[in-house]
VMD Tcl script that builds the backbone (N, CA, C; Angstrom):
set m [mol new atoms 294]
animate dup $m
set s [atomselect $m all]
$s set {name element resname resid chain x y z} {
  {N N UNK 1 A -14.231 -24.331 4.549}
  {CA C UNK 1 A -13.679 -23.058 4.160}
  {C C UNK 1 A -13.891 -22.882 2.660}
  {N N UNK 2 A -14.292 -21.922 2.052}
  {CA C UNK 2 A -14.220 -21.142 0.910}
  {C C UNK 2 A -12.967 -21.499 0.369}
  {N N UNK 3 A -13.008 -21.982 -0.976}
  {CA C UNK 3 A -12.301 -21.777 -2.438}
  {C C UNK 3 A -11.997 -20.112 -2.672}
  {N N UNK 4 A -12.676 -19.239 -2.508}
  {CA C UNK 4 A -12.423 -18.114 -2.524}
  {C C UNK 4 A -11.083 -17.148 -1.697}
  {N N UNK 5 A -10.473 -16.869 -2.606}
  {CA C UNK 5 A -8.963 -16.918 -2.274}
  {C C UNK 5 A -8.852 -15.366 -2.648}
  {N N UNK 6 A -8.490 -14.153 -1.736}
  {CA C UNK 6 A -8.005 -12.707 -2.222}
  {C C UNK 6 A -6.684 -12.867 -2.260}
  {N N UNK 7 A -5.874 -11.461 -2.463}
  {CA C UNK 7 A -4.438 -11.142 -2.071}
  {C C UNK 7 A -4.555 -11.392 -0.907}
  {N N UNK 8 A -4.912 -11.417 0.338}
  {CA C UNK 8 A -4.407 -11.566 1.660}
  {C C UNK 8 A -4.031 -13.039 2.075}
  {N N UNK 9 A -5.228 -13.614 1.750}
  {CA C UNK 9 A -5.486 -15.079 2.604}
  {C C UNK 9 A -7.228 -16.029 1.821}
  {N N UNK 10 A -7.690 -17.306 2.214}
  {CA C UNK 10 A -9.149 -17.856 1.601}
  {C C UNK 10 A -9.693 -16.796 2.873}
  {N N UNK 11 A -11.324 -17.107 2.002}
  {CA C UNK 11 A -11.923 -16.220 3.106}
  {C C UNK 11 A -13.310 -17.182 3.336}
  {N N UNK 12 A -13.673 -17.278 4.509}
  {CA C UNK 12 A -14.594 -17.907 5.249}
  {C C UNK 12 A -15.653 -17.518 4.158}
  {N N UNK 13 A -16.409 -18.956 4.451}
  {CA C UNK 13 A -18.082 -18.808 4.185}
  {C C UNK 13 A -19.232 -17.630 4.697}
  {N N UNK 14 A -18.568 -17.276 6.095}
  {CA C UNK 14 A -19.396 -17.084 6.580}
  {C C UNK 14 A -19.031 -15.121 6.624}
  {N N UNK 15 A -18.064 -14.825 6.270}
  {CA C UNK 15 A -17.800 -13.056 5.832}
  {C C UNK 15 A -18.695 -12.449 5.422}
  {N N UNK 16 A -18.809 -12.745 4.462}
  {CA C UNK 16 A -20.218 -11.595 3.715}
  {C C UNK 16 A -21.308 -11.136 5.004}
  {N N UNK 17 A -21.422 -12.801 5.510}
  {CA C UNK 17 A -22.968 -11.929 6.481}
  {C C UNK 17 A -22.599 -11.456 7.871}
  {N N UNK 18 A -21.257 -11.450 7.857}
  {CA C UNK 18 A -20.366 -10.832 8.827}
  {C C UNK 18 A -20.428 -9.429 9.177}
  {N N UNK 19 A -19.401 -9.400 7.718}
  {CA C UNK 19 A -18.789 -7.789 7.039}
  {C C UNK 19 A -20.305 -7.184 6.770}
  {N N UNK 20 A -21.414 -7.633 6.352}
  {CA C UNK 20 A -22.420 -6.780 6.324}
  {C C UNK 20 A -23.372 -6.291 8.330}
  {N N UNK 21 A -22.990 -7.530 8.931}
  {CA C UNK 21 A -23.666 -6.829 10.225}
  {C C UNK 21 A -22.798 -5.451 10.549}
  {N N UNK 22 A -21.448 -5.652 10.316}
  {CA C UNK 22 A -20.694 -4.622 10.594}
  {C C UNK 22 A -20.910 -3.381 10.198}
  {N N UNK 23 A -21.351 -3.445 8.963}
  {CA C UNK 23 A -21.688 -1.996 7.931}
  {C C UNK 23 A -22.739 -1.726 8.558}
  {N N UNK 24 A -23.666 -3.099 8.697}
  {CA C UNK 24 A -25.410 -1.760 8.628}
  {C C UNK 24 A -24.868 -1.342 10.445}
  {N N UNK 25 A -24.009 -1.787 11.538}
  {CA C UNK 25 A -24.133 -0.780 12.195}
  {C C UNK 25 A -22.568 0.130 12.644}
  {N N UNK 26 A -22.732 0.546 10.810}
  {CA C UNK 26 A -22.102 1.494 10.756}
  {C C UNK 26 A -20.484 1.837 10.673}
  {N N UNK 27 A -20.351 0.933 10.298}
  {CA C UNK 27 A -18.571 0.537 10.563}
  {C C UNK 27 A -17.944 0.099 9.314}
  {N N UNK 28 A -17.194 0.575 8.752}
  {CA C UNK 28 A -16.616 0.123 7.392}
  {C C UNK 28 A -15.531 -0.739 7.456}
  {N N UNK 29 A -15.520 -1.939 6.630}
  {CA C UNK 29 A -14.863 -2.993 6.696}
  {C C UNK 29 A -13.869 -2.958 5.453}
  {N N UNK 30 A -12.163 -3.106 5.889}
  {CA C UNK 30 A -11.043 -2.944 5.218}
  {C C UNK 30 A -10.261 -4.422 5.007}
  {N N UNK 31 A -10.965 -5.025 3.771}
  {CA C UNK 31 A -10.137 -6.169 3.695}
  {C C UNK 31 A -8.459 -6.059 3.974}
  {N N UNK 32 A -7.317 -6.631 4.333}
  {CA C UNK 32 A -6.300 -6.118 4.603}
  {C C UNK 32 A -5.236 -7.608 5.563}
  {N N UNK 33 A -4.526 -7.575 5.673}
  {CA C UNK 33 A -3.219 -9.040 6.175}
  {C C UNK 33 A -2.660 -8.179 7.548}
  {N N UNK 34 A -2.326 -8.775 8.119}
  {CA C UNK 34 A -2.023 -10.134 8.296}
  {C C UNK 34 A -3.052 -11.278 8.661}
  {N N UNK 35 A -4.456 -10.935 9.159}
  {CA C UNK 35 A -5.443 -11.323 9.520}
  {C C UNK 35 A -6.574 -10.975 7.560}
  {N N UNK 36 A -7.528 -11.131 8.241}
  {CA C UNK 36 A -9.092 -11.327 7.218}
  {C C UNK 36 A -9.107 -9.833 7.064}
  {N N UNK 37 A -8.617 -8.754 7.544}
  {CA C UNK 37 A -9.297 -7.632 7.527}
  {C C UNK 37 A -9.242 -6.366 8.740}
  {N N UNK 38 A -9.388 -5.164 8.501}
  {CA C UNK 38 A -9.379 -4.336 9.410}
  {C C UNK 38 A -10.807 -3.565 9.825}
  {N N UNK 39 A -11.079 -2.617 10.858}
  {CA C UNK 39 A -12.254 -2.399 11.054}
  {C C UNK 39 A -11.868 -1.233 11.721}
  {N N UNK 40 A -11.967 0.091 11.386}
  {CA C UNK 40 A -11.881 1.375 12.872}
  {C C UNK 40 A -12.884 1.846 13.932}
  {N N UNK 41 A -13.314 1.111 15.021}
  {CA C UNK 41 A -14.016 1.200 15.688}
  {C C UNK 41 A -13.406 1.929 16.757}
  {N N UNK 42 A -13.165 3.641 16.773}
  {CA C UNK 42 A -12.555 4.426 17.489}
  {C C UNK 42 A -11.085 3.571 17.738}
  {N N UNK 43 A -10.450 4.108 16.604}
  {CA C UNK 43 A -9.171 2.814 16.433}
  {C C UNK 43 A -9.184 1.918 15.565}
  {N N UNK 44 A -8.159 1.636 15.154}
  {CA C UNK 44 A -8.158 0.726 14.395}
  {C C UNK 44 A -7.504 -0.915 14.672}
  {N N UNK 45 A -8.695 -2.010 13.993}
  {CA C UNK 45 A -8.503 -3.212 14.404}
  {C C UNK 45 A -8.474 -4.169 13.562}
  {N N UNK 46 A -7.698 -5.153 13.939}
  {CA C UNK 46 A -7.601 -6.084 13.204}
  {C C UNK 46 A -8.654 -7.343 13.701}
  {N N UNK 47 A -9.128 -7.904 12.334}
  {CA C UNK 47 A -10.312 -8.992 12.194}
  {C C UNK 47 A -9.910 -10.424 11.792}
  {N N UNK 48 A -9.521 -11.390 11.971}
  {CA C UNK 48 A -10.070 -12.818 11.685}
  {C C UNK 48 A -10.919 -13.333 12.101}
  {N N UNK 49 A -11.606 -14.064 10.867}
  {CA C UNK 49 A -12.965 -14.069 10.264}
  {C C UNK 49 A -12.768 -15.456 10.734}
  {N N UNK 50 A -13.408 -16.600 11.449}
  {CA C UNK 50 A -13.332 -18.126 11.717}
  {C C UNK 50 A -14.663 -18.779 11.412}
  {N N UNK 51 A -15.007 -19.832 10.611}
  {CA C UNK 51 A -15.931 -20.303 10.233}
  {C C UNK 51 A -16.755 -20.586 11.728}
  {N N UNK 52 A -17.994 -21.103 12.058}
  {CA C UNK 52 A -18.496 -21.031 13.232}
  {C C UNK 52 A -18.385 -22.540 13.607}
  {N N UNK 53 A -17.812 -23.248 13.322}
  {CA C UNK 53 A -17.340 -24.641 13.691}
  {C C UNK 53 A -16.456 -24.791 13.892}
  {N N UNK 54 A -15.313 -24.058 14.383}
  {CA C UNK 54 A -14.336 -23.601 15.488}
  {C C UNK 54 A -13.099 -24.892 14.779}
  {N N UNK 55 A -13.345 -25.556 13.744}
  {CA C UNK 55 A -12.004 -26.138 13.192}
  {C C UNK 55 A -11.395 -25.564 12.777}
  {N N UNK 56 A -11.120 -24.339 12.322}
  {CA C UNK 56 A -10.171 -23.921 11.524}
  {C C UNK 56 A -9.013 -23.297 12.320}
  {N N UNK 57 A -8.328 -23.486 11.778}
  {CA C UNK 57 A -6.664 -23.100 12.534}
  {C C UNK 57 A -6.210 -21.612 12.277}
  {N N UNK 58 A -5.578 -21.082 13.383}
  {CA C UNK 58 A -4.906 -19.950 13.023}
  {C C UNK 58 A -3.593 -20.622 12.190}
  {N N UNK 59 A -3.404 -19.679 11.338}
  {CA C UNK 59 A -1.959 -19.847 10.865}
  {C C UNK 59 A -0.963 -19.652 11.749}
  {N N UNK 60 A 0.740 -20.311 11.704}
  {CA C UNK 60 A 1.491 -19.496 12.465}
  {C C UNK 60 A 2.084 -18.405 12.432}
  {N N UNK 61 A 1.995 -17.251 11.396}
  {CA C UNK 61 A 1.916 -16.258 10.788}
  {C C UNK 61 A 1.117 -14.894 11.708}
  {N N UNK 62 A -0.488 -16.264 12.038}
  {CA C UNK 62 A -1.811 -14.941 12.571}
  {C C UNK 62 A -1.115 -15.369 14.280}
  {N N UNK 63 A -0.883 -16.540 14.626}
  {CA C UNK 63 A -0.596 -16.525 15.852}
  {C C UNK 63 A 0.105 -16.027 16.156}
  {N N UNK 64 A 1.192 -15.775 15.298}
  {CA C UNK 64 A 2.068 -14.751 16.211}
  {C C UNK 64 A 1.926 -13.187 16.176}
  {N N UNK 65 A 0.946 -12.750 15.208}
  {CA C UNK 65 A 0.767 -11.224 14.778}
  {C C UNK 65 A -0.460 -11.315 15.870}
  {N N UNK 66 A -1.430 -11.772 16.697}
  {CA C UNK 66 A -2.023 -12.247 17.334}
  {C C UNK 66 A -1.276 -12.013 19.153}
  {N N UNK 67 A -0.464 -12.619 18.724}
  {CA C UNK 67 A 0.288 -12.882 20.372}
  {C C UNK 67 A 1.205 -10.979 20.568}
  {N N UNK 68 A 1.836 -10.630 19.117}
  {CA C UNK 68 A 2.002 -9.286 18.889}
  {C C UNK 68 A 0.995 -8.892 20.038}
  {N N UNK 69 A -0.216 -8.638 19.427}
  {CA C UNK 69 A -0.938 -7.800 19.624}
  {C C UNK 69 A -1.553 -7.781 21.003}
  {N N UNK 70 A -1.569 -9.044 21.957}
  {CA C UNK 70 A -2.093 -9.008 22.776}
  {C C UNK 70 A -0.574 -8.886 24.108}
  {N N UNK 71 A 0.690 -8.486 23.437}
  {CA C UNK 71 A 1.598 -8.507 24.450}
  {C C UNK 71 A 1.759 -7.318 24.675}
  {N N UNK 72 A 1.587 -6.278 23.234}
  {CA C UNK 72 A 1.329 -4.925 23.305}
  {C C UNK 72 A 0.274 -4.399 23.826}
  {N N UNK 73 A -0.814 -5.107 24.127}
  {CA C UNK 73 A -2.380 -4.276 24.585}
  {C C UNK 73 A -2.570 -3.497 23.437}
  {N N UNK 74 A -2.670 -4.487 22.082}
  {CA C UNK 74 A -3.548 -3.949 21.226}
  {C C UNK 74 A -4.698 -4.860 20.923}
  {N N UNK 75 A -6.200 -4.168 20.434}
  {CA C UNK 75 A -7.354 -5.038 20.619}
  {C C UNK 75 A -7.023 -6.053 19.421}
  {N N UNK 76 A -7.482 -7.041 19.282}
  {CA C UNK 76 A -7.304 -7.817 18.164}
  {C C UNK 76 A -9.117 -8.618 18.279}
  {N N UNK 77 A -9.481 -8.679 17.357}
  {CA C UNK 77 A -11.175 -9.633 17.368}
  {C C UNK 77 A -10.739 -10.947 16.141}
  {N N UNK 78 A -11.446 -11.763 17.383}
  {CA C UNK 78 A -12.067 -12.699 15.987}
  {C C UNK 78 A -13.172 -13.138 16.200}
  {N N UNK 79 A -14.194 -13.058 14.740}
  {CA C UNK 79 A -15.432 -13.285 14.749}
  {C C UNK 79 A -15.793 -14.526 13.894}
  {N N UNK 80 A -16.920 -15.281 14.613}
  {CA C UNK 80 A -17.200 -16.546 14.059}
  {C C UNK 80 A -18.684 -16.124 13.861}
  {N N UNK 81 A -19.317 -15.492 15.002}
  {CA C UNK 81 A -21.008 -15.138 14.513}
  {C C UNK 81 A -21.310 -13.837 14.574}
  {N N UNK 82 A -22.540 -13.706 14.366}
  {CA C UNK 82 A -22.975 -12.299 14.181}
  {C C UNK 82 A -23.160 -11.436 15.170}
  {N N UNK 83 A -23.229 -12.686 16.441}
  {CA C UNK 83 A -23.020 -12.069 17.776}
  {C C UNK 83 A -21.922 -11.565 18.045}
  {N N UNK 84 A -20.852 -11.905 17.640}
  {CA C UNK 84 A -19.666 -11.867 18.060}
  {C C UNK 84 A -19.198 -10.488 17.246}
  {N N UNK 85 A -19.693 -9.864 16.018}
  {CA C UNK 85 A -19.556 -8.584 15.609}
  {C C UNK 85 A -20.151 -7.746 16.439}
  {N N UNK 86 A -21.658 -7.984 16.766}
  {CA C UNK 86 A -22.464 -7.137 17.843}
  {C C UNK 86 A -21.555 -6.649 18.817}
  {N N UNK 87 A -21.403 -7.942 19.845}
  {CA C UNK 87 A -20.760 -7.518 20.735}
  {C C UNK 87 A -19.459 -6.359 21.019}
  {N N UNK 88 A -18.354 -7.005 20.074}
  {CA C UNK 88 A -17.020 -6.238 20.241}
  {C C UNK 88 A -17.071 -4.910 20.019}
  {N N UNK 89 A -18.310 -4.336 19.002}
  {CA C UNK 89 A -18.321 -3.962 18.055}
  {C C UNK 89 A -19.263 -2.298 19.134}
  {N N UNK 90 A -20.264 -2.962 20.145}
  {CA C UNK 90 A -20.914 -1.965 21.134}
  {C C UNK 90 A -20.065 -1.696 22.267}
  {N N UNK 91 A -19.067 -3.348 22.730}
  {CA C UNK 91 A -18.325 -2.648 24.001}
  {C C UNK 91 A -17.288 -2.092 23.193}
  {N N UNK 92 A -16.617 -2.105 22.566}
  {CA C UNK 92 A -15.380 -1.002 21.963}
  {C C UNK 92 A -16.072 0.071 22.356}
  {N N UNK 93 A -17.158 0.625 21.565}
  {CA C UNK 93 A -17.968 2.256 21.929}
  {C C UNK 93 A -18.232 2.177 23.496}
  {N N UNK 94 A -18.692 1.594 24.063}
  {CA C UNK 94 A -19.432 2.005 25.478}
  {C C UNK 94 A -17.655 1.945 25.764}
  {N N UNK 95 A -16.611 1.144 25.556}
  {CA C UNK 95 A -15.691 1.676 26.872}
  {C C UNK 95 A -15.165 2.965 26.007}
  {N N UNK 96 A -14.998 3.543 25.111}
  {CA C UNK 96 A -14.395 4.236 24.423}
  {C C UNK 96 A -15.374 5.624 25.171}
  {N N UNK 97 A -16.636 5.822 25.555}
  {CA C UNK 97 A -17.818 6.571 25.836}
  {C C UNK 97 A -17.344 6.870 27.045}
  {N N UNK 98 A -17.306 5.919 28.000}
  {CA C UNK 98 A -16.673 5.865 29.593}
  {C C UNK 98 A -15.910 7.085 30.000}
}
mol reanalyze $m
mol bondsrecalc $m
mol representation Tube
mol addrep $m
């Protein structure tokens, strides 16, 4: 993990080439807490960012803003690769299209 420390939380190594797949397709990225960040992909969502070697821990802070979110049926993502922006990032639109 990154030395690189904002107001929210450290931020992964691996963000920058994250937060940029996100932009070039088209999506503006809102650094922001309780997680790494927000994203409005018809809606707005919350992002933790996980290095792609799957050690890093949620806080108990994100787990429970996390467990929030999935008791409410709100979307919550976390991305480790670039696939993993792709993906969430086309089915959000195709079911949002539906």
């Amino acid at each position: 993990m990154s030395n690189f420390r904002t107001k929210f939380n450290t931020r992964d190594d691996n963000e920058p080439d994250l937060v940029a797949v996100c932009e070039r397709m088209g999506v503006n990225w809102f650094e922001g807490g309780p997680l790494d960040g927000w994203v409005n992909v018809l809606g707005w969502i919350p992002v933790e960012i996980k290095n792609p070697d799957g050690k890093d821990e949620y806080r108990p802070s994100q787990v429970k803003f996390i467990k929030l979110c999935h008791d409410r049926g709100w979307p919550v993502w976390t991305w480790r690769f670039e696939q993993d922006v792709i993906e969430l990032i086309n089915a959000r639109r195709r079911a949002k299209a539906a």
